[in-house]
C-alpha positions as CSV (number, residue, x, y, z in Angstrom):
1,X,-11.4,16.6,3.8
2,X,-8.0,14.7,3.1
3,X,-5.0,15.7,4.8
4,X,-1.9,15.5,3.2
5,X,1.4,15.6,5.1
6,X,3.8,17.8,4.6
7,X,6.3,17.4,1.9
8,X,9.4,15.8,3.1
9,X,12.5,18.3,3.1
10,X,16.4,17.8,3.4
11,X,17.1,17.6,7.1
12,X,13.9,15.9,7.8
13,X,14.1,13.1,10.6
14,X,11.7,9.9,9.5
15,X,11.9,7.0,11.8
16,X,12.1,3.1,10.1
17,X,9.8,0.7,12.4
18,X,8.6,-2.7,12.1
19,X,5.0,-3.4,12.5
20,X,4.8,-7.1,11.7
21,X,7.2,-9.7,11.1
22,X,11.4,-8.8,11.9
23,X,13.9,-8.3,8.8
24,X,15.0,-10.7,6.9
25,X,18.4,-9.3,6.7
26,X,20.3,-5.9,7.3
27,X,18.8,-2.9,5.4
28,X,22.0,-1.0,5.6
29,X,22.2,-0.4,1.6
30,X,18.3,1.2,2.0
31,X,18.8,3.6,4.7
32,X,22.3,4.8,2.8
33,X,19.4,5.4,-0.6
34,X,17.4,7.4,2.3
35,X,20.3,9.6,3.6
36,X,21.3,10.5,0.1
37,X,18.1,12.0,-0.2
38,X,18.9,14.3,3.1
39,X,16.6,12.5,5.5
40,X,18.1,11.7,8.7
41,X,17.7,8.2,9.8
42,X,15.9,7.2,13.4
43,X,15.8,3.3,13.9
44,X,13.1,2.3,16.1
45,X,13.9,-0.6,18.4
46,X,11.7,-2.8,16.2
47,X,14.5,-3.0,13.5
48,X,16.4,-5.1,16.1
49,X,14.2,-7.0,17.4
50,X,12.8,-10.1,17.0
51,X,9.7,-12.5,19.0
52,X,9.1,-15.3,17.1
53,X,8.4,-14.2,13.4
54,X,7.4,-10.9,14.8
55,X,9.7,-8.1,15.2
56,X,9.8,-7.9,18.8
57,X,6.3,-9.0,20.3
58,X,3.1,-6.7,20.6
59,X,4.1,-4.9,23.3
60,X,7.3,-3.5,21.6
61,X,5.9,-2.9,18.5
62,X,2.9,-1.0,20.0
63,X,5.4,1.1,21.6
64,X,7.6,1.6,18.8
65,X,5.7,3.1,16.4
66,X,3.3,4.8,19.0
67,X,6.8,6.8,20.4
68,X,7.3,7.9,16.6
69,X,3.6,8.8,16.1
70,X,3.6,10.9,19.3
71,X,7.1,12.5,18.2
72,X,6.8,15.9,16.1
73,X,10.3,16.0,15.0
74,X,9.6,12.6,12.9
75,X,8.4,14.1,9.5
76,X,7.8,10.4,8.2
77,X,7.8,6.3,9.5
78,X,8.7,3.9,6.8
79,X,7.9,0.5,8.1
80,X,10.6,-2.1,7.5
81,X,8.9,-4.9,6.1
82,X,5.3,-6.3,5.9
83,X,4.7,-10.1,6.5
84,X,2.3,-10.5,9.2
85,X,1.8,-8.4,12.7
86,X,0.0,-5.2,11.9
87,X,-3.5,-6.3,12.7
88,X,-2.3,-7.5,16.1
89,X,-1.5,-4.3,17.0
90,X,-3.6,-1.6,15.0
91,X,-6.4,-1.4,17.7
92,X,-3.7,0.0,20.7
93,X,-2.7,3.0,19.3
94,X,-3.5,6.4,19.7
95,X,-3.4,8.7,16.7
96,X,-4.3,11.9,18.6
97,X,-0.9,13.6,18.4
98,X,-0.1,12.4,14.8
99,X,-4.0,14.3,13.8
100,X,-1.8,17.3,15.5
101,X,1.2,16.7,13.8
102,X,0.1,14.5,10.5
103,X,3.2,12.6,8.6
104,X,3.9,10.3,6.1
105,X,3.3,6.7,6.4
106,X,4.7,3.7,4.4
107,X,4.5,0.3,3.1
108,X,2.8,-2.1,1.5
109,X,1.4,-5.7,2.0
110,X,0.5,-6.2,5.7
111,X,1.0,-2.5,5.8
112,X,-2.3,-2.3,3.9
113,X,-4.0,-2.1,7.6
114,X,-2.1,0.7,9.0
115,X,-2.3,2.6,6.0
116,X,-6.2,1.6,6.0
117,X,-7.1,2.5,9.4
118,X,-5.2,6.3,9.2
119,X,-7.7,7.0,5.8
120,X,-10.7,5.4,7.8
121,X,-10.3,7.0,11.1
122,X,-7.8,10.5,10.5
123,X,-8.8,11.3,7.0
124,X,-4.6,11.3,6.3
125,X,-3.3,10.1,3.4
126,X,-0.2,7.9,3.1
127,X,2.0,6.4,0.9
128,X,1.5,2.9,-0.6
129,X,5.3,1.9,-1.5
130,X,8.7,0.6,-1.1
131,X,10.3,-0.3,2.1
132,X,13.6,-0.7,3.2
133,X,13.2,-4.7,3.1
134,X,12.6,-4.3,-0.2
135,X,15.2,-1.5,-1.6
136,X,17.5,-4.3,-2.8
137,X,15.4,-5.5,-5.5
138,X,13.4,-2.3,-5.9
139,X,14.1,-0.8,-9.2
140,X,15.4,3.0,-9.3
141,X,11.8,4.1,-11.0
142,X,10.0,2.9,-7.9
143,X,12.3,4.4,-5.4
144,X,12.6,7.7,-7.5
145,X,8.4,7.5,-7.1
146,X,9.0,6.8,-3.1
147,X,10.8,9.9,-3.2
148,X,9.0,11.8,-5.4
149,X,6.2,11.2,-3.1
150,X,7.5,11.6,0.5
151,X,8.7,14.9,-1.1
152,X,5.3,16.1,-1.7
153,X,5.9,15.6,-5.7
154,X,3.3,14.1,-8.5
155,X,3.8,11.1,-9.6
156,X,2.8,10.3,-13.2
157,X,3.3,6.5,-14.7
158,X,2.4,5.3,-18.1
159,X,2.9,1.9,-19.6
160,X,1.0,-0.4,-21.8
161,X,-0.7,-3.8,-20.1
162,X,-0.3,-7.3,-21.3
163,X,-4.1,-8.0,-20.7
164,X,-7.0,-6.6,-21.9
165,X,-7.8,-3.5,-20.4
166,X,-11.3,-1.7,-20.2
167,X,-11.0,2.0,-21.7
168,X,-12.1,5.0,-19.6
169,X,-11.2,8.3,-18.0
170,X,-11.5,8.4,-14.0
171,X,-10.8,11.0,-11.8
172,X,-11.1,10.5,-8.2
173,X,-9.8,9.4,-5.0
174,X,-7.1,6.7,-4.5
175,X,-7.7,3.8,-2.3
176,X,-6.4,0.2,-1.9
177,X,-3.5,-2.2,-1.5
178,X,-3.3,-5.8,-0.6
179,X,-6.3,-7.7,-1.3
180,X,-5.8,-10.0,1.6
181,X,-5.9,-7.5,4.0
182,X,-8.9,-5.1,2.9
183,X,-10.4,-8.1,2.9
184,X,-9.8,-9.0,6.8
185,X,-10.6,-5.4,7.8
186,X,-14.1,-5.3,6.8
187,X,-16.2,-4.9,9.2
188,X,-14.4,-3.2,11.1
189,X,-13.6,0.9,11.8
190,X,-10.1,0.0,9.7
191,X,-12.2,-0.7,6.4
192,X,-11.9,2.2,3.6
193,X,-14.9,3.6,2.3
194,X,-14.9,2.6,-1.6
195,X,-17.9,4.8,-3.1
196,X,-16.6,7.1,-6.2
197,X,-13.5,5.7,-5.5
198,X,-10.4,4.7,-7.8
199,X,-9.1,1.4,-6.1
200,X,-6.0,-0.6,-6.8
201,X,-5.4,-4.0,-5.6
202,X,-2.8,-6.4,-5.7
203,X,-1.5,-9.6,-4.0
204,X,0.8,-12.8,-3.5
205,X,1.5,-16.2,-2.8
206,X,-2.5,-16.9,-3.0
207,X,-4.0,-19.7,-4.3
208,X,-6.3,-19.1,-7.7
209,X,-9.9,-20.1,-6.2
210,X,-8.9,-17.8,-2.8
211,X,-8.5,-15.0,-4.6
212,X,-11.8,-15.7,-6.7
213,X,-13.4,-15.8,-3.2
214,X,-11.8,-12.8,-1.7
215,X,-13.1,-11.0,-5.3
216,X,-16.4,-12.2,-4.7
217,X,-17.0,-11.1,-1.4
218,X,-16.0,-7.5,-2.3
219,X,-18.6,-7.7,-4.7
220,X,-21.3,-9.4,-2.8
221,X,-20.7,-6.7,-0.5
222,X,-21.6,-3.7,-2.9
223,X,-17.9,-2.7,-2.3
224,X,-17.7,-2.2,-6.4
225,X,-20.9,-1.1,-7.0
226,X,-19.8,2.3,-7.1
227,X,-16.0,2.7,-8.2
228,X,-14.5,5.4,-10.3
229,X,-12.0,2.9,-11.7
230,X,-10.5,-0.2,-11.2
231,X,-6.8,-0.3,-10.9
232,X,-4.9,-4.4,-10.7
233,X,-1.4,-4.7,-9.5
234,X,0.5,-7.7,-9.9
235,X,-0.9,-11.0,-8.1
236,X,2.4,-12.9,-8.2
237,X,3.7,-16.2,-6.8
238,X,0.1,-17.9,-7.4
239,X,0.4,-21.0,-5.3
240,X,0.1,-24.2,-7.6
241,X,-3.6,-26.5,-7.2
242,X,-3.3,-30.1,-8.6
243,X,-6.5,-29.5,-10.4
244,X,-6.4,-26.3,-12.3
245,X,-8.2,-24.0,-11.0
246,X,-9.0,-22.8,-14.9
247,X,-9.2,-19.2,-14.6
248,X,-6.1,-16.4,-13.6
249,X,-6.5,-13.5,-11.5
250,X,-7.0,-11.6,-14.5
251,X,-9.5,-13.3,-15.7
252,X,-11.3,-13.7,-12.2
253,X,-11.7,-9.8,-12.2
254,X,-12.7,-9.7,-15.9
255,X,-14.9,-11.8,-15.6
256,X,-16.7,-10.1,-12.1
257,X,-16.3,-6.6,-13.3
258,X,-18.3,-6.9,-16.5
259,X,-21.9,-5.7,-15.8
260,X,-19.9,-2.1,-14.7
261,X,-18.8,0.5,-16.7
262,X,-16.3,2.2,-15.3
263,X,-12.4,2.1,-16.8
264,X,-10.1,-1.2,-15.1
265,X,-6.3,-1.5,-16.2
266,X,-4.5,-4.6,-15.6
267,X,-0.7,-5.1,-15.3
268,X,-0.1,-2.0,-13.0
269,X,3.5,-1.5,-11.8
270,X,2.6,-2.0,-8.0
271,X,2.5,-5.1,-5.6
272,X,5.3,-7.5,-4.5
273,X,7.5,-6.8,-8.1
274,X,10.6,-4.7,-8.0
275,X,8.7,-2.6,-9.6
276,X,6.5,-1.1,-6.8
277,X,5.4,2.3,-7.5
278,X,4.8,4.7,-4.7
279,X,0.6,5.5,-5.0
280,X,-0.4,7.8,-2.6
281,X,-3.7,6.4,-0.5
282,X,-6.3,9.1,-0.4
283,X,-4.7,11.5,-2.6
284,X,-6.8,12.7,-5.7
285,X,-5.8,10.4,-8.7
286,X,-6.5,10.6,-12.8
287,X,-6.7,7.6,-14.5
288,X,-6.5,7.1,-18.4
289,X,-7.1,4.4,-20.0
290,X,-7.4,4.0,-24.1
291,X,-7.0,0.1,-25.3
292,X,-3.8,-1.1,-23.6
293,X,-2.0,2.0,-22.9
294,X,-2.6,3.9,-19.4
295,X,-1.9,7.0,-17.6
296,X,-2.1,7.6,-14.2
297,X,-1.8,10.7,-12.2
298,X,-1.5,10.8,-8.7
């Protein structure tokens, strides 16, 4: 059985950590967007820090987030930024006072593997979403969905894709994120569980051919065999090949996907875009999809 947090309310504390790599620049103007919501704002020493490309090294950030994982007055932890860190860390800490005390967690990219590990090992859902890094480019429909979200309210998008979708109804529940990184958990006790699931992926800065690869493996590894429905995000900043690599993203999963049946929409407002709607990981999700229009429910 899921667990859902508990709806955010005005007054609630959350606590704004860094997992993986240090900010890029203040997030003053983001943690303003959060008060005016009537959360209270905790920094975690992470914010400040910085080891390298990290933000602060393992030890720090270990403790960081533990301290606000152990705390019950912190209602929610919005990780700062993704980038690269989380997986270095994800095996030290203890979720045995957050399973007592369960709260929202979010982010996206390298967040993927916290957000991961808490469905695979506490049954919790979190939320897939903006961060503060990201609040300066993030348009005001994907930080109304943050909020909507942290405050325990359903999130409906519709929007007509670009690329050819496949038409379907799904009902189920939500898993997913970066490709890269639900790629480098499996295997491991972070991995999700994808059977009669709906999964969204999305990802950035890859090359064509790796993310054919990364594709591949899922399916060599029966991970699609049984999905509800198949949700793609944006897969942005593709890294240019002297040879053409001949096929797109799109295409890639096209191509992969048909000898299933169930519903896949293309063009999704999530990933590294302004864009970035909050999806909440393990929640129960609808997805509707006729020719290039869809709904989703979540």
């Amino acid at each position: 059985m899921i667990q859902l947090p508990p709806g955010l309310k005005k007054g609630d504390k959350i606590a704004i950590v860094c997992p993986a790599k240090k900010l890029k620049k203040p997030i003053n103007n983001a943690l303003d967007i959060l008060r005016s919501w009537g959360l209270e704002i905790i920094e975690g020493k992470s914010v400040q820090s910085g080891y390298h490309q990290f933000a602060g090294d393992d030890q720090l950030r270990t403790a960081d987030l533990q301290q606000y994982l152990d705390d019950p007055e912190i209602k929610g932890i919005i990780a700062g930024r993704g980038g690269y860190g989380t997986l270095r860390i994800i095996d030290n800490l203890d979720f045995t006072n957050f399973l007592a005390h369960p709260k929202w967690i979010v982010g996206f990219s390298d967040i993927t593997v916290l957000l991961s590990h808490i469905l695979a090992q506490t049954n919790t859902a979190s939320i897939h979403g903006q961060m503060p890094g990201t609040f300066d480019d993030a348009s005001p429909e994907s930080l109304e969905s943050l909020r909507r979200a942290l405050f325990g309210e359903k999130n409906e998008y519709s929007y007509t894709s670009s690329f050819l979708n496949r038409s379907g109804f799904a009902r189920g529940q939500l898993i997913g994120g970066n490709l890269s990184l639900l790629i480098a958990l499996e295997g491991s006790v972070s991995a999700m569980d994808y059977t009669d699931k709906i999964l969204f992926l999305e990802d950035v800065g890859e090359y064509e051919y790796s993310i054919d690869r990364m594709l591949r493996m899922l399916k060599r590894s029966g991970k699609l065999n049984g999905l509800s429905g198949l949700i793609i995000g944006a897969f942005n900043e593709i890294e240019i090949q002297d040879i053409p690599f001949g096929q797109s993203a799109e295409e890639v999963i096209q191509e992969l996907v048909k000898e299933y049946s169930f519903p896949v929409c293309y063009n999704f407002p999530c990933g590294h875009i302004p864009d970035n709607r909050a999806m909440v990981i393990g929640k129960d999700c609808r997805l509707e999809i006729s020719g290039q229009n869809v709904i989703f429910t979540n």
